[in-house]
N, C-alpha and C positions, 0 to 999 in steps of 0.2 A: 456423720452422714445426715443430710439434711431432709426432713420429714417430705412428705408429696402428697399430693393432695388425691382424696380416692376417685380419681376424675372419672370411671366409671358406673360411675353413679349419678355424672352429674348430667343435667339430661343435655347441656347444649353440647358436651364434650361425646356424650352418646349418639344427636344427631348426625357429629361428623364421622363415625367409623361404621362401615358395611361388616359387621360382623359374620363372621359366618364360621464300587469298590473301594473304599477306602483308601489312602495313597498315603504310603510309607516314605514320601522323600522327604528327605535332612532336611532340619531346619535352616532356619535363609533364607535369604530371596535367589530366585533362579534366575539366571542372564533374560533380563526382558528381550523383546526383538526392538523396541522401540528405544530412545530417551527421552524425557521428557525436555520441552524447549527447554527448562533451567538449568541444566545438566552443564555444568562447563560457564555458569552465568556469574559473577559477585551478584549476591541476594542484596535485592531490598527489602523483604520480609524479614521480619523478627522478632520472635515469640511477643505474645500480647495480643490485645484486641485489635482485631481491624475491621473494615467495614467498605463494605461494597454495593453498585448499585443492582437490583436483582427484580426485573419485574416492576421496575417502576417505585421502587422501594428502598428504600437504606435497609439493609441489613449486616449482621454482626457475625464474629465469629472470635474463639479463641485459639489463636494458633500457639502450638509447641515447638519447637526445633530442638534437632538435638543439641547438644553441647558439642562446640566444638565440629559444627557441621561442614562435610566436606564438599564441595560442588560435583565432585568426580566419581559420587557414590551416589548410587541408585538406592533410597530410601524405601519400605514400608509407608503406605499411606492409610492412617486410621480414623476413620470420622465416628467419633459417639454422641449418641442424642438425649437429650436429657428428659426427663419424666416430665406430665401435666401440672403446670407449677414450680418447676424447676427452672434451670438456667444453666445459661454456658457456663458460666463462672462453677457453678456447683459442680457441673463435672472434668472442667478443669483444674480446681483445687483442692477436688476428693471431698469438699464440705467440711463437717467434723471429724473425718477419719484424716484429714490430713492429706499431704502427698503422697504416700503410702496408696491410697485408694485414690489419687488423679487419673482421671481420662480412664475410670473405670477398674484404675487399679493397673490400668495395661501399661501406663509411662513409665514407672519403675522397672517391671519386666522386661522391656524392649531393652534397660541400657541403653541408650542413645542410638538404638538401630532403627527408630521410627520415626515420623512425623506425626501428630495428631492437629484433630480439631475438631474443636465442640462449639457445634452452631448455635446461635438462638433463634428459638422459635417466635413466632410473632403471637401476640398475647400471650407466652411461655407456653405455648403449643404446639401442635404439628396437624393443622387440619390439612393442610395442604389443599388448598382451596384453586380449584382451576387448574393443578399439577403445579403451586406458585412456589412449595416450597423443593420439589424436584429440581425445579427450575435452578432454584438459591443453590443446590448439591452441585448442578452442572458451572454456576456461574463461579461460585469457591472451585472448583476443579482447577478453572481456565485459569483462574487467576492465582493458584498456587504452583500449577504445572508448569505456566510460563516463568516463574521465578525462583524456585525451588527444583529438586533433581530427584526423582520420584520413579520407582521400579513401577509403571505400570499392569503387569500382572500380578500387581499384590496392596490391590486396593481393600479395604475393610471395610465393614459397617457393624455397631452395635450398638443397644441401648434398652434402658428399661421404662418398661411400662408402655407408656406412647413414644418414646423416643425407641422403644423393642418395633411398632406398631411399623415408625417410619421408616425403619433400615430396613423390611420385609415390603413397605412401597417402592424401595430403591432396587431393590431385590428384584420384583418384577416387573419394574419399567426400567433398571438398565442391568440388564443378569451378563451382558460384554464388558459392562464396567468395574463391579464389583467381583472382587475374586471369591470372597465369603463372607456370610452373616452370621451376627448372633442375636436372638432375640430373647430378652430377661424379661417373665413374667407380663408377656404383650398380650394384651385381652381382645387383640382383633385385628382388622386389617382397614387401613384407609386408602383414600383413591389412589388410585395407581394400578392396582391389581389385576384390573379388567383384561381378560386373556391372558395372567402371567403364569405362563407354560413352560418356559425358560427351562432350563437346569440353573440353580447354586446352588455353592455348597452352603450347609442351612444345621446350627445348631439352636435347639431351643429350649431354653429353661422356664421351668414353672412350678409352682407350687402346687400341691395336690388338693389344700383345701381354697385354690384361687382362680373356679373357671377355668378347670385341668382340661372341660373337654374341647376349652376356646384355643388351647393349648396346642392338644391332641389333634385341630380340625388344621391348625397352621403346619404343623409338622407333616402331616400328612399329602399335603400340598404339594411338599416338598419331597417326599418319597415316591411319589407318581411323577412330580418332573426329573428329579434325578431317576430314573429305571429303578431304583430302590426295593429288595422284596419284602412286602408287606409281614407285620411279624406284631406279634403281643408283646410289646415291650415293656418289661416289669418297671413298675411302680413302689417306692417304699410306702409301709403300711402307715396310717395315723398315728401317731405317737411312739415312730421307730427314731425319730433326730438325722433325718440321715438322707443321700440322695441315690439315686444308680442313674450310670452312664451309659448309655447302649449306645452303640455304633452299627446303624443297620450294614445289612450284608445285600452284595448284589447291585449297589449302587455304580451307574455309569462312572465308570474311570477318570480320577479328578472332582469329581460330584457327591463327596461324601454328605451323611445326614447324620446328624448325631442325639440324642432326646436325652436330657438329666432331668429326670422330675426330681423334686424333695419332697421331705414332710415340712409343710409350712404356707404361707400366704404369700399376698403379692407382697416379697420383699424384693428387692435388688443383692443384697448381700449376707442371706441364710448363713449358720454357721454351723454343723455338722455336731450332731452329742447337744446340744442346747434348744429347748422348747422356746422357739419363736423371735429366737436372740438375731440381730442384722448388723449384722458389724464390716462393712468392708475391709476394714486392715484385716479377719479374721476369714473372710467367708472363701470356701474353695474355688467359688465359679468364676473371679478373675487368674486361678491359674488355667482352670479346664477350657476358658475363650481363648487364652494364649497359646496351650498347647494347641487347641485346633485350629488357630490362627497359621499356628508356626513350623507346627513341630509332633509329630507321630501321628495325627490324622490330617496335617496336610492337605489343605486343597490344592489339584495344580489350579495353572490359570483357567478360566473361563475361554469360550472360544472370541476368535479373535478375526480379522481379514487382514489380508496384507495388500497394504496398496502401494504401488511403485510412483515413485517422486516426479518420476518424467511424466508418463501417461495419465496420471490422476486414476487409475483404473485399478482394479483390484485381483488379485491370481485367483485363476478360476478353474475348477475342473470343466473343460469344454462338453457341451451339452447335458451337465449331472453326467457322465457315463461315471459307474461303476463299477465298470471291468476292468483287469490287468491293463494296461499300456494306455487307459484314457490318456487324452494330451492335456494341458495345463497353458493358457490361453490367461489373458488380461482381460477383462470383462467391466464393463458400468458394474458399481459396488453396490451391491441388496443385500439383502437380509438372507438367502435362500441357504440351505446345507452345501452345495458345492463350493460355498466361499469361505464356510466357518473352520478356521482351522484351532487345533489343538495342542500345546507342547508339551511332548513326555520323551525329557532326556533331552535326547538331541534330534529326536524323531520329530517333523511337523505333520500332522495328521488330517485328514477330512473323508468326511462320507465313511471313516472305520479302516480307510487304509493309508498307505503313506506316500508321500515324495517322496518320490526316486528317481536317481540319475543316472540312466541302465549303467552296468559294469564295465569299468574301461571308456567311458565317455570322456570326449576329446569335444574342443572350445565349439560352439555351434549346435550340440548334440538337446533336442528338445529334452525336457523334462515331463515326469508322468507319474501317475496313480500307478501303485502296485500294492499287494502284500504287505505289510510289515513282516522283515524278517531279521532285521536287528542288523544289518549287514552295513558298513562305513559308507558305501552308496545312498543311505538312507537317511546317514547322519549332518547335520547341520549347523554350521559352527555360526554365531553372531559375531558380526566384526563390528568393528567402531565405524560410526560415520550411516548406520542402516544395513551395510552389504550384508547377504547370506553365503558362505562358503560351503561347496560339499566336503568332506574330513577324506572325501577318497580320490578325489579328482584334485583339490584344490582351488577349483575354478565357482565363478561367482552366478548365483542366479541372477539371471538377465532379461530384458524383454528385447527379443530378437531385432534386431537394426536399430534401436531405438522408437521401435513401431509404437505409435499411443494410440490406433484406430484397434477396435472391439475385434478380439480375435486375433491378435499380433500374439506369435507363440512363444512359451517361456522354455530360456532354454540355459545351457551352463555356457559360462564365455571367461575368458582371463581377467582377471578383478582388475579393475581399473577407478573403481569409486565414483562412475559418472552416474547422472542424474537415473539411468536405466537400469542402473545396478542397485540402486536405494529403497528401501522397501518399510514402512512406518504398519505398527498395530493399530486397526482401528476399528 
């Protein structure tokens, strides 16, 4: 593992940072609603450096593909950042731990079910100056998504130190993009934060004797935007070797938070029984990111909009209404909770209750806000090509005649795959 420099200390690398339920589903990725444009593409990408223009700037990145990649499979997408002094390349080829600890240790883990990539930062940084290196996340997006096939609701973000710093900027300037974060031993928060209220899911590791309460103040962030109930979450003692995992309780559904302190400093890769040992082929916390990447605290997606292909317009609960039988209408796309929807199962959720396509609906019959009561009426199959099917009717969600003016009502109709039946996450 390749040493890093204690950039918290150094006062320009200081100027740039503002200091200050749990879901039990199977590992895997879940049927996104979307594909990404490279879904069904022969790739021009192929593992190795590439480099894009970003803000007026050349910049880098080291992309992984799996072995043996299929276009027809909806990959995992994982972005990790490298420490104050570090580099793409460091956390692409694990350093001195080897591949065993590449891309954090996660590339191994995955078996070929992911994609990675480890950007570089500009002067081996992440000041993010102006939102430039955001920017650099959104412009690698574009340019992996159009060529690569990529599950959009199972975007990642991790990294330690200041690369922990900038997945928690990503975190809360685009909390619809990322499905979850992990932050290793991050001493703070850089720009981006401003009003980040968001819900992610949000796990973060720290050392106890490394600035635990800089730790402690990021974590907590995160347990007030997920609904999280606030709780004294134990800490191991100094000179116990050792870490504990809490997984608070109470957190909004999908929105887990998770806190592992250790005994030990700012390391990247603690190793459990050993005073101050860092060893990433050894250390626990690249299985405990993967487990809650992937598998037994599970985030689901992040919420999402659905915007129909024809209209350019997004499903909306008409007026915010609330109440049982609201109708669902195509609306100009904002930001507001009547558009944010949510997938658990087969259920699409918004405002706390579900789509529904009343019982015994026949081709024409609008759709609406009701209840969740787990009924096939509620349930939502994704089909290839964008369409949504109901599991009880058969019939596809639709924008009535093809209407694309504001307020055109959504309704169920016989799937047909036209442009008014097609519906992207965004």
């Amino acid at each position: 593992m390749h040493q890093h420099k204690k950039w918290w200390l150094t006062a320009v690398a200081v100027a740039t940072l503002v200091l200050s339920g749990v879901s039990t589903a199977a590992a895997g990725p879940q049927t996104p609603l979307a594909a990404t444009p490279g879904c069904g593409k022969a790739p021009t990408l192929r593992s190795g450096t590439q480099t894009i223009q970003s803000g007026g700037k050349t910049r880098s990145f080291v992309l992984s593909v799996p072995d043996n990649y299929d276009n027809t499979r909806q990959y995992r997408l994982v972005f990790g950042f490298h420490w104050w002094g570090g580099t793409m390349n460091d956390v692409a080829s694990g350093g001195s731990d080897g591949d065993v600890y590449a891309h954090y240790g996660l590339r191994r883990l995955a078996n070929n079910s992911a994609i990675f990539v480890a950007p570089q930062g500009i002067g081996n940084g992440w000041a993010n100056s102006g939102g430039e290196d955001v920017t650099f996340v959104d412009d690698m997006l574009r340019r992996i998504e159009n060529d690569l096939c990529v599950d959009t609701t199972q975007r990642f973000s991790l990294g330690f130190s200041y690369g922990g710093a900038m997945s928690i900027s990503l975190a809360c300037s685009r909390p619809n993009v990322f499905r979850a974060i992990a932050a290793i031993a991050s001493p703070g928060e850089i720009s981006g934060c401003a009003g980040g209220t968001a819900p992610v899911a949000f796990m973060g590791i720290h050392g106890i004797g490394d600035n635990i309460g800089s730790g402690r103040g990021q974590r907590d962030r995160w347990v007030r935007n997920n609904g999280c109930r606030s709780q004294n979450a134990p800490e191991p003692a100094a000179g116990s070797r050792t870490h504990i995992t809490t997984t608070y309780a109470g957190c909004r559904a999908g929105y887990p938070v998770v806190w592992a302190p250790f005994d030990g400093g700012h390391q990247q890769g603690p190793v459990d029984g050993c005073a101050g040992c860092e060893s990433g082929a050894r250390s626990w916390v690249k299985t405990e990111v993967w487990r809650f990447f992937t598998g037994g605290t599970t985030p689901t997606p992040t919420t999402f909009r659905l915007r129909g292909e024809a209209s350019g317009r997004c499903l909306d609960v008409s007026g915010a209404g609330t109440a049982n039988g609201s109708p669902m209408v195509v609306w100009d796309c904002h930001s507001n909770a009547n558009q944010q929807f949510t997938r658990t199962g087969q259920t699409l959720q918004v405002l706390g209750k579900c789509l529904d396509a009343p019982g015994n609906a026949t081709a024409g019959t609008a759709v609406r806000l009701w209840d969740c009561q787990g009924g096939a009426n509620q349930q939502w199959n994704v089909n290839a090509g964008g369409t949504i099917g109901n599991a009880q009717t058969g019939l596809c969600l639709d924008v009535n005649g093809a209407g694309t003016a504001n307020g055109t009502a959504a309704i169920v109709w016989t799937c047909h795959g036209g442009a008014n039946q097609r519906w992207s996450q965004v």
